[in-house]
Steps between C-alpha positions, in 0.01 A plus 500: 500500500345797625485616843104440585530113379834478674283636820164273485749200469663589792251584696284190363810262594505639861105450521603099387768474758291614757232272416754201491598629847167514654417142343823366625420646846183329581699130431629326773850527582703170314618249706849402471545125504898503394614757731680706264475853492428757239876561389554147529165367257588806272672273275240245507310756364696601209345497176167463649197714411355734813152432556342822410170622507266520175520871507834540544572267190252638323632869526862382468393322122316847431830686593721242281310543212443877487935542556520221236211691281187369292588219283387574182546881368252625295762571246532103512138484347542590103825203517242227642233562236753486260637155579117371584426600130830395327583234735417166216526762229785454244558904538635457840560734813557853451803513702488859488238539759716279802318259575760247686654817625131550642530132636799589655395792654146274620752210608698764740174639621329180615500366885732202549270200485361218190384738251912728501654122474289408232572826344828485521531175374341582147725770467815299576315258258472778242854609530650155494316411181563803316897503547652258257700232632830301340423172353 
């Protein structure tokens, strides 16, 4: 990743931080009804999302997906047409131009969430089906 991406990330995560900061500062101070203090709710709060600010999530999903880079490669676009247009055909997939390593590649790329399980579950799918299994 180059240096001037690497830099307007940075700088556009502080800028979200600080904005989460500010936002958090103008709330009222919480009220503690069980008497515990911070180190002693910590575990409570284990496993429990933050509540961050829209901008902050926003630049940390921007930041997440440029380190994990675009999801489909240009050099992903001549294998797709291919299996569009020989998909029902009885000539079949050109396997030469990597299309499931494409998928792969698009599977690895994607942020976790529905569409990566769903994904991931045709290609497990795919795999399973493909290897032969003992009678």
């Amino acid at each position: 990743m180059s240096r001037i991406v690497d830099s307007a990330m940075n700088a556009a995560m502080s800028a979200g931080q600080m904005a989460d900061n500010i936002h958090r500062s103008f709330r009222g101070l919480p009220a503690s009804m069980d008497g515990l203090s911070d180190a002693q709710a910590a575990p409570l709060m284990e496993g429990k999302q933050h509540d961050e600010g829209f901008l902050l999530r926003a630049v940390k999903s921007v930041n997440g997906q440029i380190r994990r880079g675009l999801p489909i490669s240009p050099s992903a676009i001549p294998s797709i047409i291919d299996a569009i247009l020989h998909a029902k055909n009885s000539t079949g997939i050109d396997d030469r131009k990597l299309l499931l390593e494409h998928i792969l590649a698009f599977m690895s790329r994607l942020p976790p969430g529905p569409l990566q399980n769903k994904v991931q579950d045709h290609v497990i799918a795919l795999f399973y089906d493909a290897l032969p299994h003992p009678p």
